[in-house]
mmCIF file of the N, C-alpha and C atoms, coordinates in Angstrom:
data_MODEL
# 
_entry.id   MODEL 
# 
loop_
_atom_site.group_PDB 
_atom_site.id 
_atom_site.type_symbol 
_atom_site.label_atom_id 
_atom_site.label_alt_id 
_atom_site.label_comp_id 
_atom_site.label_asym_id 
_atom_site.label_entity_id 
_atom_site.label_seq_id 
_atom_site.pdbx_PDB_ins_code 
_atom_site.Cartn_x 
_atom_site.Cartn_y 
_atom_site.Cartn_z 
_atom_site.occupancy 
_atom_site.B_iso_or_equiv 
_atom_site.pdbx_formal_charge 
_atom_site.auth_seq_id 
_atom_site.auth_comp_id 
_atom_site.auth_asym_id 
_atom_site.auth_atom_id 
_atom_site.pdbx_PDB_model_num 
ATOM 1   N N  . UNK A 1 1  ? -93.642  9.913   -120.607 1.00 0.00 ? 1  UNK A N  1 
ATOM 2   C CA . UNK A 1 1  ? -92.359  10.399  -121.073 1.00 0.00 ? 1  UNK A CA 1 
ATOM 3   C C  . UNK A 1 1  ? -92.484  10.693  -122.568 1.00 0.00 ? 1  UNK A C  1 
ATOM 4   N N  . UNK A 1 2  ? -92.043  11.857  -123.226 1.00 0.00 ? 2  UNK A N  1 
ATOM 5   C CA . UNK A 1 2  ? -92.072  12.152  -124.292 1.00 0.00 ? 2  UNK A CA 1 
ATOM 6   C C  . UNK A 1 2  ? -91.342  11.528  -125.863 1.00 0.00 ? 2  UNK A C  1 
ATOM 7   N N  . UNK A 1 3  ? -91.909  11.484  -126.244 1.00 0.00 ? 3  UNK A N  1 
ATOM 8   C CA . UNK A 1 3  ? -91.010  10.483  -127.284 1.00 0.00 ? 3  UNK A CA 1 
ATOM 9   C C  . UNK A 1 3  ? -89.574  11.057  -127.881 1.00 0.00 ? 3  UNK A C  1 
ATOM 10  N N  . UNK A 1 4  ? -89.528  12.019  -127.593 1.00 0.00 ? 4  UNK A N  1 
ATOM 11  C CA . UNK A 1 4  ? -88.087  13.085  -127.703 1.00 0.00 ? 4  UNK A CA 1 
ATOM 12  C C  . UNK A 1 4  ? -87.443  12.461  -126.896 1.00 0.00 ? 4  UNK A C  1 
ATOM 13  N N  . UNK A 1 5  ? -87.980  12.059  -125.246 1.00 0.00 ? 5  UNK A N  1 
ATOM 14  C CA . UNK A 1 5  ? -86.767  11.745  -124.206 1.00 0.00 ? 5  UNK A CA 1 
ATOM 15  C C  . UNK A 1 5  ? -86.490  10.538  -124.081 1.00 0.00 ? 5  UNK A C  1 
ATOM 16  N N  . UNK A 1 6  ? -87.311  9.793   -125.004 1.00 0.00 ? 6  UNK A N  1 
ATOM 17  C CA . UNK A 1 6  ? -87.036  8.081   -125.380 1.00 0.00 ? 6  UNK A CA 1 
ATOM 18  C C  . UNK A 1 6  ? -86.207  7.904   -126.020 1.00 0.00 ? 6  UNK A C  1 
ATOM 19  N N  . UNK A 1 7  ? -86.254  8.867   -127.173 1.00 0.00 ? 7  UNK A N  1 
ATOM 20  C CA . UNK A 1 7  ? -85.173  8.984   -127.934 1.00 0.00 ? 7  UNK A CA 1 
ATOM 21  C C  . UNK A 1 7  ? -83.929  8.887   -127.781 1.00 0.00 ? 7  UNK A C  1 
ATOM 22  N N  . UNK A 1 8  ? -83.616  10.317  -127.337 1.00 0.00 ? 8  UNK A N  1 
ATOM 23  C CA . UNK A 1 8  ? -82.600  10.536  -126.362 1.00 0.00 ? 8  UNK A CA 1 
ATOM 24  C C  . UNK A 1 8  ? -81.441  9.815   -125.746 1.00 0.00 ? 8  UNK A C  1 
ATOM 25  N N  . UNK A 1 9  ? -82.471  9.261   -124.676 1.00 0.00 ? 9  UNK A N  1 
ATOM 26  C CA . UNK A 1 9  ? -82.194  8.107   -123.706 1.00 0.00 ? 9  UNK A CA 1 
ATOM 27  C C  . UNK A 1 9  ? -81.832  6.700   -124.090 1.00 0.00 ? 9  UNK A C  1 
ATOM 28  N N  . UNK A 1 10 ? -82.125  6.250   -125.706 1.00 0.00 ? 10 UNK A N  1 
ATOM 29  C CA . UNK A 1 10 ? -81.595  5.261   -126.302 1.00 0.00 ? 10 UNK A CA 1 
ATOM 30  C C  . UNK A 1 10 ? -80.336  5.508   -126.862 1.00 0.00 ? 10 UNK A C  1 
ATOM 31  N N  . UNK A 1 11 ? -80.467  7.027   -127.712 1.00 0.00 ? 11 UNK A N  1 
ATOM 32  C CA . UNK A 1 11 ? -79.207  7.278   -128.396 1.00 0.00 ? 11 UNK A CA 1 
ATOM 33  C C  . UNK A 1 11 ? -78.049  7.168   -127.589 1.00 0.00 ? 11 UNK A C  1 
ATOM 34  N N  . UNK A 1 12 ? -78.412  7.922   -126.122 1.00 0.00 ? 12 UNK A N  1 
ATOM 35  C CA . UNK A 1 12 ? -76.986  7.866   -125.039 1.00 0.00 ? 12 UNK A CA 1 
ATOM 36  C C  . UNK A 1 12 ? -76.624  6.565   -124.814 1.00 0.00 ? 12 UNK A C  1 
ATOM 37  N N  . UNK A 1 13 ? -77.750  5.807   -124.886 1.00 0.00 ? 13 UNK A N  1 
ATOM 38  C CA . UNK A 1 13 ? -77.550  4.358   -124.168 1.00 0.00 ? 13 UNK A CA 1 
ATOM 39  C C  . UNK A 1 13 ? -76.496  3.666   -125.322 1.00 0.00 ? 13 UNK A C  1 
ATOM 40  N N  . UNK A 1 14 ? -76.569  3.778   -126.556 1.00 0.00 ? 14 UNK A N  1 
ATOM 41  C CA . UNK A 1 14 ? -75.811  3.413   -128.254 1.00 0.00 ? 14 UNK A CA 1 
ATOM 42  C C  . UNK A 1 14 ? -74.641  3.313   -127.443 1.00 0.00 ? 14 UNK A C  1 
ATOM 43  N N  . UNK A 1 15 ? -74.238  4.914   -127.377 1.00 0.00 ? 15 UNK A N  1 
ATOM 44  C CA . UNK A 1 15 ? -73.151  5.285   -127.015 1.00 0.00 ? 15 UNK A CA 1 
ATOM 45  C C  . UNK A 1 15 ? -72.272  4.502   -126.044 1.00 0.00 ? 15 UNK A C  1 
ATOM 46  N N  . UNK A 1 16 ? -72.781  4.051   -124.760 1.00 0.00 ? 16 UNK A N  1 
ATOM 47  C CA . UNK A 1 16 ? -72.218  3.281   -123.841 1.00 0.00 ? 16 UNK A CA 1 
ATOM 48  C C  . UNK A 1 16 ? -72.124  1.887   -124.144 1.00 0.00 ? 16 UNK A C  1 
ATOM 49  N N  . UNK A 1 17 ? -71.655  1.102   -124.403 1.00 0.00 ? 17 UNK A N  1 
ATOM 50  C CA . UNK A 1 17 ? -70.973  -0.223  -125.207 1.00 0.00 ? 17 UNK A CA 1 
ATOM 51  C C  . UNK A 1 17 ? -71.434  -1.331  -124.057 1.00 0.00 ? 17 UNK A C  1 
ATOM 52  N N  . UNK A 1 18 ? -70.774  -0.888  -123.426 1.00 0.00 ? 18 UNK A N  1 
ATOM 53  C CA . UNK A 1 18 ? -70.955  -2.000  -121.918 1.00 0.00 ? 18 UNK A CA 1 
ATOM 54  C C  . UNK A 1 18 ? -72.435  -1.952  -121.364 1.00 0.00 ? 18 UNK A C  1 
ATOM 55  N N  . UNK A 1 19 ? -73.093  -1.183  -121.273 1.00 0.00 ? 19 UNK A N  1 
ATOM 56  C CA . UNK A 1 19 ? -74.343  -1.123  -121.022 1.00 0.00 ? 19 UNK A CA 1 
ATOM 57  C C  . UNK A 1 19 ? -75.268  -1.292  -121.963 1.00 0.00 ? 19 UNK A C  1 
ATOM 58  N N  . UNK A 1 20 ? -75.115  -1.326  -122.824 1.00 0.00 ? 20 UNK A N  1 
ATOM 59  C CA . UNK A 1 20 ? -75.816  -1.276  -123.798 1.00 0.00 ? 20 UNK A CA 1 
ATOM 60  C C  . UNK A 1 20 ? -75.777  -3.094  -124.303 1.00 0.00 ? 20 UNK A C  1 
ATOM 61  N N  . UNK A 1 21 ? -74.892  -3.554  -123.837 1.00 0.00 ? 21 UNK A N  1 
ATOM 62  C CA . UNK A 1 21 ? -74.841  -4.889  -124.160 1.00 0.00 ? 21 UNK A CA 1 
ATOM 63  C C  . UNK A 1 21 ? -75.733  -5.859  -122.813 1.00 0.00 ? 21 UNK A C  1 
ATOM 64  N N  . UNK A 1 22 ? -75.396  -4.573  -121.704 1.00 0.00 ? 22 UNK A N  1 
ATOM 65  C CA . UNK A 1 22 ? -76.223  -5.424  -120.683 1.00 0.00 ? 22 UNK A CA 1 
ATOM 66  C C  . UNK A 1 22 ? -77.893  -5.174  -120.716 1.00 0.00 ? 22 UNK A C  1 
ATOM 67  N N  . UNK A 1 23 ? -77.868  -4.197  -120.954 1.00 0.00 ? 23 UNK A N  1 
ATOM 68  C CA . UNK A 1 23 ? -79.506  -3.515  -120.793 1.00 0.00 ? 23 UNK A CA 1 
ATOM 69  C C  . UNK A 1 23 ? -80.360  -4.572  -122.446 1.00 0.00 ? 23 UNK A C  1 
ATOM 70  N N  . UNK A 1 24 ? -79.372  -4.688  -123.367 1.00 0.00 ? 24 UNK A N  1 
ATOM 71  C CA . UNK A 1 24 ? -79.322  -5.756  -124.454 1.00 0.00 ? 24 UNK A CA 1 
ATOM 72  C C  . UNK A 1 24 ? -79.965  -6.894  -124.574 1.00 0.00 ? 24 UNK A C  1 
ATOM 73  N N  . UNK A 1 25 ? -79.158  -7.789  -123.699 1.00 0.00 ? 25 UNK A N  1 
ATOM 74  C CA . UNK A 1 25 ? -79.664  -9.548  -122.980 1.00 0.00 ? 25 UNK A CA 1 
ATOM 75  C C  . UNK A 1 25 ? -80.874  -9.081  -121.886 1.00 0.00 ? 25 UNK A C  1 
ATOM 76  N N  . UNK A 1 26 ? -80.565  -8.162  -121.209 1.00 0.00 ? 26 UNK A N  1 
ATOM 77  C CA . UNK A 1 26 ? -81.363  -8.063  -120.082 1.00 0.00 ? 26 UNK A CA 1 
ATOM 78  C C  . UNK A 1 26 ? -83.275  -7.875  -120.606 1.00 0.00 ? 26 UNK A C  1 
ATOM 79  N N  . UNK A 1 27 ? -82.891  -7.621  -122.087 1.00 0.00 ? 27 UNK A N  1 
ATOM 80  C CA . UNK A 1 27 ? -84.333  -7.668  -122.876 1.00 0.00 ? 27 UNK A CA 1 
ATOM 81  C C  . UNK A 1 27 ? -84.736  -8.430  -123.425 1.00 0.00 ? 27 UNK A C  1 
ATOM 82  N N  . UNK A 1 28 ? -83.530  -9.063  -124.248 1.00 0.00 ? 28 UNK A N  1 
ATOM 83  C CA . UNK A 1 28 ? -83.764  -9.750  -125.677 1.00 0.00 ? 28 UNK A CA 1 
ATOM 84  C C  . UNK A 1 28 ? -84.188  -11.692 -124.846 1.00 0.00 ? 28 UNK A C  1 
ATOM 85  N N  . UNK A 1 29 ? -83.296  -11.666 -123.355 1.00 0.00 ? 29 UNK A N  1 
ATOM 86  C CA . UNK A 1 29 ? -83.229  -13.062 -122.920 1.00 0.00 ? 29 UNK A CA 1 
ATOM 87  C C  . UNK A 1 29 ? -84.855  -13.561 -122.064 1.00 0.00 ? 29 UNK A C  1 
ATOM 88  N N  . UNK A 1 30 ? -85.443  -12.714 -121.641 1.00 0.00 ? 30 UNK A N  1 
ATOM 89  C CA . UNK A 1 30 ? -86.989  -12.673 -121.468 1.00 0.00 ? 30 UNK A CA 1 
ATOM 90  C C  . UNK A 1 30 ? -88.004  -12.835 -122.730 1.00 0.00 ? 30 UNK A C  1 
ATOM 91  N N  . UNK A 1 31 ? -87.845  -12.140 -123.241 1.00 0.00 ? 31 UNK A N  1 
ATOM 92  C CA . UNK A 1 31 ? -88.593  -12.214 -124.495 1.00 0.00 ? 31 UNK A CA 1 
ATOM 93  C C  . UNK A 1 31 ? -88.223  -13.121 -124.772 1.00 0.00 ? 31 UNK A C  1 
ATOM 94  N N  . UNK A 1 32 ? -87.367  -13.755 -125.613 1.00 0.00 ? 32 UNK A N  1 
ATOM 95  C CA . UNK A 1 32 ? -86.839  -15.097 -126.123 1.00 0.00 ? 32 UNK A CA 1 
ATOM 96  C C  . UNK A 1 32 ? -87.626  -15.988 -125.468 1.00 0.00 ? 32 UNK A C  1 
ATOM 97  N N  . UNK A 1 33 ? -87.529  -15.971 -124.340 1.00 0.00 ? 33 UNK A N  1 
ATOM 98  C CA . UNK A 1 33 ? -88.077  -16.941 -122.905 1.00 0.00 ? 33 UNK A CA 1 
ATOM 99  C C  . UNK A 1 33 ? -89.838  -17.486 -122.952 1.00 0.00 ? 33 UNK A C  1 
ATOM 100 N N  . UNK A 1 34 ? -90.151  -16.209 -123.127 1.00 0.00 ? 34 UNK A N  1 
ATOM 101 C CA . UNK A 1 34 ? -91.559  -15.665 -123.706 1.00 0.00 ? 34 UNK A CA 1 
ATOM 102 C C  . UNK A 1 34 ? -92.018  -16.141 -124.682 1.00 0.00 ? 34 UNK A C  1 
ATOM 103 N N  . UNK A 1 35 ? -91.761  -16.259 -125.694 1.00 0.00 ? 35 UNK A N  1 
ATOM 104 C CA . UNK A 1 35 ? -91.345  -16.251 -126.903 1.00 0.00 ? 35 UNK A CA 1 
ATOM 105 C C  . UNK A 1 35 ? -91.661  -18.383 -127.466 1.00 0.00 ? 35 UNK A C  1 
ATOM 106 N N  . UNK A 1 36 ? -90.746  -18.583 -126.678 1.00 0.00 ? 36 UNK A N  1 
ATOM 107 C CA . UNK A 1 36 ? -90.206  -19.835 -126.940 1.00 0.00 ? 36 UNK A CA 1 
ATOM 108 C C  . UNK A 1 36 ? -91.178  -20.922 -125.914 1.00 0.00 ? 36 UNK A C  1 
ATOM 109 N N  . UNK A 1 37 ? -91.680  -20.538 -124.447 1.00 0.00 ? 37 UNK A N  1 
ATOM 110 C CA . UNK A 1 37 ? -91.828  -21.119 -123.894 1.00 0.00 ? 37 UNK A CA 1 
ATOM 111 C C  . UNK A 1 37 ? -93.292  -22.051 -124.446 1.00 0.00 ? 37 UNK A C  1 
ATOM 112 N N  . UNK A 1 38 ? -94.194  -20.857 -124.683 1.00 0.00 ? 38 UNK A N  1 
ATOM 113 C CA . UNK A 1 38 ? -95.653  -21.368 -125.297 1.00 0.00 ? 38 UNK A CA 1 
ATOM 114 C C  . UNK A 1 38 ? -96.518  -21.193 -124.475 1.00 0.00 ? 38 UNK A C  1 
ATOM 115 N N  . UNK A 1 39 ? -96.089  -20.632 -122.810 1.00 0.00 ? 39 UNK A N  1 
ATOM 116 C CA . UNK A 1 39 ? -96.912  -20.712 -122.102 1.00 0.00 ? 39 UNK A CA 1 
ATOM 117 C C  . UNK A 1 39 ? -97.964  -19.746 -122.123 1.00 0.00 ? 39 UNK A C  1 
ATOM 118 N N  . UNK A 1 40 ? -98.007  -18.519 -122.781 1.00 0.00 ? 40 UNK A N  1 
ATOM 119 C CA . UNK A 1 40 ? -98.712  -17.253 -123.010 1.00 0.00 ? 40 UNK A CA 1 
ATOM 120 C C  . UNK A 1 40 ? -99.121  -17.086 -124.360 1.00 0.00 ? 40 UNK A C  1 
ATOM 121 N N  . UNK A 1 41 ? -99.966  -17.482 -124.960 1.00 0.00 ? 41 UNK A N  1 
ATOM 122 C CA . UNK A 1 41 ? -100.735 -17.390 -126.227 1.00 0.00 ? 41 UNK A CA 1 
ATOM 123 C C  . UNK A 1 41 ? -101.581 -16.494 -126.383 1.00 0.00 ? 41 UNK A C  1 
ATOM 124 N N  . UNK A 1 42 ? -101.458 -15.047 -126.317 1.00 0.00 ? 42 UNK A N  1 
ATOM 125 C CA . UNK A 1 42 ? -102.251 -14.022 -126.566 1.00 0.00 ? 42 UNK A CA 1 
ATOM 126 C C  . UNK A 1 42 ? -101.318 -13.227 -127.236 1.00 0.00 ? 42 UNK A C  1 
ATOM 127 N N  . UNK A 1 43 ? -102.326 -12.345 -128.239 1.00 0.00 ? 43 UNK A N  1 
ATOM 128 C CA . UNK A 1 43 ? -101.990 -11.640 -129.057 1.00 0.00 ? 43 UNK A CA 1 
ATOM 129 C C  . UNK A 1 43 ? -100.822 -10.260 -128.456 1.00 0.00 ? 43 UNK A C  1 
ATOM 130 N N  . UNK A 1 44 ? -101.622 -9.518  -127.505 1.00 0.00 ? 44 UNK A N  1 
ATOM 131 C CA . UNK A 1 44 ? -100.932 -8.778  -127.034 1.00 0.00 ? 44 UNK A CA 1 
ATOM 132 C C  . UNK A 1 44 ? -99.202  -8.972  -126.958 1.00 0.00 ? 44 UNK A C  1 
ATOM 133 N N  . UNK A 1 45 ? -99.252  -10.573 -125.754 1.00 0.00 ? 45 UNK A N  1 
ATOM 134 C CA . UNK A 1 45 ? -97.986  -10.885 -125.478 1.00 0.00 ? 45 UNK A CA 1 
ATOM 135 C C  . UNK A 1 45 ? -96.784  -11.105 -126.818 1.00 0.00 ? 45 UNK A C  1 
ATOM 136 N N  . UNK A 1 46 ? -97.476  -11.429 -127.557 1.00 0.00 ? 46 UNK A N  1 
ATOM 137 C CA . UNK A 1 46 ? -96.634  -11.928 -128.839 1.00 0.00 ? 46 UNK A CA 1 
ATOM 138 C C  . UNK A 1 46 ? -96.338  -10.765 -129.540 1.00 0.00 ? 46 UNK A C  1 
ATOM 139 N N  . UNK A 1 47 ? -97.113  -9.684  -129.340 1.00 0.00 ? 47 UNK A N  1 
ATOM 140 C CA . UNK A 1 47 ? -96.857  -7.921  -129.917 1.00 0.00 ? 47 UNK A CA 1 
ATOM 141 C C  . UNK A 1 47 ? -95.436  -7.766  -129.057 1.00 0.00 ? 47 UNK A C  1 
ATOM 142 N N  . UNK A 1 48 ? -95.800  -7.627  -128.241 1.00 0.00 ? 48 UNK A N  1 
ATOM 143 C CA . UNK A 1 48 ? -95.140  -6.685  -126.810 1.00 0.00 ? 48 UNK A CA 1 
ATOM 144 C C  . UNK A 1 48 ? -93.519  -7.678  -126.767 1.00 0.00 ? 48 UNK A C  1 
ATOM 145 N N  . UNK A 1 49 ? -93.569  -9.490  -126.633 1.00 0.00 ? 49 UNK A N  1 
ATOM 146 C CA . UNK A 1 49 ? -92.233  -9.959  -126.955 1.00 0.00 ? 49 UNK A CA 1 
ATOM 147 C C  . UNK A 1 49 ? -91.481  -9.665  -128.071 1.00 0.00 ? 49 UNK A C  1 
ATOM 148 N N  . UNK A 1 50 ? -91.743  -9.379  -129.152 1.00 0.00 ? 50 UNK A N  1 
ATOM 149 C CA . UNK A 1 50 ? -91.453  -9.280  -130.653 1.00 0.00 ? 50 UNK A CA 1 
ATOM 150 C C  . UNK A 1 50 ? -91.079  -7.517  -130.406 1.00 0.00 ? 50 UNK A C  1 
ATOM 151 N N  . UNK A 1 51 ? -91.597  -6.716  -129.826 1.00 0.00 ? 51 UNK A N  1 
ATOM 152 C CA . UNK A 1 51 ? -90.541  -5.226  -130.064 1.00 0.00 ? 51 UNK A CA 1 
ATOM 153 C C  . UNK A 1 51 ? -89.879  -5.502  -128.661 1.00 0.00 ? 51 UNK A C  1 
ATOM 154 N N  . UNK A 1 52 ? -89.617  -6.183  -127.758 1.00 0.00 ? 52 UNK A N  1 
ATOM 155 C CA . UNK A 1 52 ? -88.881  -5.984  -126.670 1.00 0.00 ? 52 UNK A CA 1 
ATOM 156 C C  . UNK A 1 52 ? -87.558  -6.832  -127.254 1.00 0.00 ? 52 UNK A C  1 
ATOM 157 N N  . UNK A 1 53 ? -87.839  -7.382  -127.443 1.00 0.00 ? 53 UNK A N  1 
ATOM 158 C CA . UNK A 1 53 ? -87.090  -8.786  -128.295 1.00 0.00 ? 53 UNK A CA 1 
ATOM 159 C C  . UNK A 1 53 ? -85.944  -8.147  -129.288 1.00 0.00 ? 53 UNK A C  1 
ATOM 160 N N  . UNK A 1 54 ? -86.755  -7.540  -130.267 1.00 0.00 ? 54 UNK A N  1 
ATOM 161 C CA . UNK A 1 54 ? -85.614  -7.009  -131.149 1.00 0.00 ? 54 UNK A CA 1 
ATOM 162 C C  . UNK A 1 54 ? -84.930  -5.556  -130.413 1.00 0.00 ? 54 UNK A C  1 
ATOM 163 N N  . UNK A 1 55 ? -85.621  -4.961  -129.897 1.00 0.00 ? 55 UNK A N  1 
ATOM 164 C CA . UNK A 1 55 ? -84.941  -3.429  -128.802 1.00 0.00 ? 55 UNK A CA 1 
ATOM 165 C C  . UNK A 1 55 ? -83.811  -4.444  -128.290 1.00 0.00 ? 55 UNK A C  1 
ATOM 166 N N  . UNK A 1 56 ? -83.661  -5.263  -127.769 1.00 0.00 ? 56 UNK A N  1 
ATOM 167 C CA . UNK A 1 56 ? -83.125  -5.964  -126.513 1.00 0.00 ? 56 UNK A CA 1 
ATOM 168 C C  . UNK A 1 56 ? -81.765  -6.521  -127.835 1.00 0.00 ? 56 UNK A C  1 
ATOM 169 N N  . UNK A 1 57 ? -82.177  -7.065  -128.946 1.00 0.00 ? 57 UNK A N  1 
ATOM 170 C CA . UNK A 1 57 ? -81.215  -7.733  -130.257 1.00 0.00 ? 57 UNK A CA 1 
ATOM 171 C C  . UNK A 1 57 ? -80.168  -6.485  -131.141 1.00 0.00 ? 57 UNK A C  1 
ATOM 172 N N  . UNK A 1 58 ? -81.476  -5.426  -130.912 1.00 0.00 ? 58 UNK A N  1 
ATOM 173 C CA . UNK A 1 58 ? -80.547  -4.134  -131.714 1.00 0.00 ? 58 UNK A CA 1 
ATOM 174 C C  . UNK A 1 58 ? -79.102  -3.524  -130.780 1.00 0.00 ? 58 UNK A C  1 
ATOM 175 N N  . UNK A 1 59 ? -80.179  -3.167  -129.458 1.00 0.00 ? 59 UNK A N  1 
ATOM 176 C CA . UNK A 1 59 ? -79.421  -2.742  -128.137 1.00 0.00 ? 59 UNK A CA 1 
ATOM 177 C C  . UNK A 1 59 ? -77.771  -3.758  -128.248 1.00 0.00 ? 59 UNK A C  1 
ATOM 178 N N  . UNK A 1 60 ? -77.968  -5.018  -128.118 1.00 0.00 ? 60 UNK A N  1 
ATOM 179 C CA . UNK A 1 60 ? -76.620  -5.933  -127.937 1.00 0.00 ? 60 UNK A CA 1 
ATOM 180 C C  . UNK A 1 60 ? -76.081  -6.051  -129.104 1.00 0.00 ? 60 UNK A C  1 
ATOM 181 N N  . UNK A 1 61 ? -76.479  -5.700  -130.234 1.00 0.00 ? 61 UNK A N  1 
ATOM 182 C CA . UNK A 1 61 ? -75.637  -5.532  -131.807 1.00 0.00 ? 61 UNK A CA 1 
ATOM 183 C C  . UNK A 1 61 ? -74.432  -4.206  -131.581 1.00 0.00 ? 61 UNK A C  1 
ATOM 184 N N  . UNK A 1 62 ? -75.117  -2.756  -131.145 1.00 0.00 ? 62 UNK A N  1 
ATOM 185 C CA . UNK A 1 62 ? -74.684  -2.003  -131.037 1.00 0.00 ? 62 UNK A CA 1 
ATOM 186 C C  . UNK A 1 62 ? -73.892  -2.096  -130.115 1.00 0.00 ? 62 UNK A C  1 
ATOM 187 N N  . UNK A 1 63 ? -74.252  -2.817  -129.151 1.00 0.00 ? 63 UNK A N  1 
ATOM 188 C CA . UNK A 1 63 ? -72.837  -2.656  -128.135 1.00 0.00 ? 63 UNK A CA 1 
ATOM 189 C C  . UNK A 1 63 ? -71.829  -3.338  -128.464 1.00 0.00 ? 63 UNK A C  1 
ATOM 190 N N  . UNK A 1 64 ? -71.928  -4.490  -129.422 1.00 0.00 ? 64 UNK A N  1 
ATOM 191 C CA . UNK A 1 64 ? -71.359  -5.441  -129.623 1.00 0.00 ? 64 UNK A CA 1 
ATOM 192 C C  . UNK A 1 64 ? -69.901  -5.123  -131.124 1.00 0.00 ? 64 UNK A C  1 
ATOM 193 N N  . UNK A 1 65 ? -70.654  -4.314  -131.531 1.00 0.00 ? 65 UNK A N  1 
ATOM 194 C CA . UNK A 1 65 ? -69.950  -3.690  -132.216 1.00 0.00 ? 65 UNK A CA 1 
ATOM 195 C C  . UNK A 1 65 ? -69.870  -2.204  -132.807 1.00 0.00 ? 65 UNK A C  1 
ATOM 196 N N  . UNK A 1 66 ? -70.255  -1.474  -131.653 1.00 0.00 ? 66 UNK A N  1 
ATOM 197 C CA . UNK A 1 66 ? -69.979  -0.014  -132.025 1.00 0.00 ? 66 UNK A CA 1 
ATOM 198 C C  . UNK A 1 66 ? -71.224  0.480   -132.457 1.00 0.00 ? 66 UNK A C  1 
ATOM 199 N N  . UNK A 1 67 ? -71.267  1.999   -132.154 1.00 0.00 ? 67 UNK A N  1 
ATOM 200 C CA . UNK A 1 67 ? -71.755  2.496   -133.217 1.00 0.00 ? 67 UNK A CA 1 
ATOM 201 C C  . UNK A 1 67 ? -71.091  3.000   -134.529 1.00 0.00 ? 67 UNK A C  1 
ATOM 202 N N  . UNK A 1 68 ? -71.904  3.092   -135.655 1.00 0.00 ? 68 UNK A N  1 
ATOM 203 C CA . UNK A 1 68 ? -71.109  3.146   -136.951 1.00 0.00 ? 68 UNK A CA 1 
ATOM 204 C C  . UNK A 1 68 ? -71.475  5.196   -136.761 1.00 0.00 ? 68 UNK A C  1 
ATOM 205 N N  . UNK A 1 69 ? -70.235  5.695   -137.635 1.00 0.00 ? 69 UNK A N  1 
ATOM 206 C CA . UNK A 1 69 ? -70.154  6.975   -137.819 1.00 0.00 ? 69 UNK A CA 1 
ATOM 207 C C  . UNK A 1 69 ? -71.143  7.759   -138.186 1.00 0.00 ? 69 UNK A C  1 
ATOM 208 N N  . UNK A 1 70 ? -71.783  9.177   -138.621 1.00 0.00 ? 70 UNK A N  1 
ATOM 209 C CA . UNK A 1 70 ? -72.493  9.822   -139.011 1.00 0.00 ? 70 UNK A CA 1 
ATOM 210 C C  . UNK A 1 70 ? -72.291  9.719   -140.426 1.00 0.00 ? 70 UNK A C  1 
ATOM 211 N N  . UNK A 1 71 ? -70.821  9.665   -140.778 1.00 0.00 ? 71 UNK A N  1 
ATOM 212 C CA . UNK A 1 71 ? -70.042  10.084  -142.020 1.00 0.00 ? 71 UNK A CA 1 
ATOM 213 C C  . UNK A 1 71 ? -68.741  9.837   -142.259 1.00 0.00 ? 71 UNK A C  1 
ATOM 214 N N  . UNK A 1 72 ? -68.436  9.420   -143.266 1.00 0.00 ? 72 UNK A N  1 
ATOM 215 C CA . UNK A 1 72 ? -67.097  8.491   -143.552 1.00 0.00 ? 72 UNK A CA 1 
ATOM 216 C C  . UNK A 1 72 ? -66.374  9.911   -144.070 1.00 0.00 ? 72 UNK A C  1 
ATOM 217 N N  . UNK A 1 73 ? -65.269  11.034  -144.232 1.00 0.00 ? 73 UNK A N  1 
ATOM 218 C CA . UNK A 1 73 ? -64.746  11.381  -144.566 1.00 0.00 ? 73 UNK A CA 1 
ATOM 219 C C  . UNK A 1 73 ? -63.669  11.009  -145.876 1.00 0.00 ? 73 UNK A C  1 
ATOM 220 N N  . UNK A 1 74 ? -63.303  11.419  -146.984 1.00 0.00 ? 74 UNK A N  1 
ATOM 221 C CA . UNK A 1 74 ? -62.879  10.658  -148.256 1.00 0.00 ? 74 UNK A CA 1 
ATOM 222 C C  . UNK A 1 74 ? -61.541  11.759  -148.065 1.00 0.00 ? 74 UNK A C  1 
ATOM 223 N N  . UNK A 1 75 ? -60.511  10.626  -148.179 1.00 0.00 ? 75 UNK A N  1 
ATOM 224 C CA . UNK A 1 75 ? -59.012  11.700  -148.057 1.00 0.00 ? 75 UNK A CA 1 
ATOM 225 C C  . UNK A 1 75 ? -58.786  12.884  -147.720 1.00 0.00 ? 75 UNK A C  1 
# 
């Protein structure tokens, strides 16, 4: 998949609040899991939890409170 349609496909995802909060935990609560447990001590895994982790932390920020505007308009 092209990195244009990754793109994309996240920005729409911003947009949707409710999903975006689920698709959110549904990342950030594995990784954490991962993360925390100790049971997997390789480099890779500790790469791969650490960007799923924060995708999964950004994802549930944004849903959690909006996305912010392009541009604030002044009077």
């Amino acid at each position: 998949m092209p990195v244009r349609r990754v793109r994309g496909v996240v920005l729409r995802l911003v947009r949707r609040r409710g999903l975006a909060v689920v698709v959110g935990a549904a990342l950030a609560a594995p990784a954490a899991w991962l993360e925390l447990s100790g049971r997997f001590e390789s480099w890779w895994v500790d790469g791969l939890t650490l960007v799923v982790g924060a995708t999964g932390v950004a994802l549930l920020w944004a849903g959690l409170t909006g996305a912010r505007p392009d541009w604030i308009e002044n009077g």
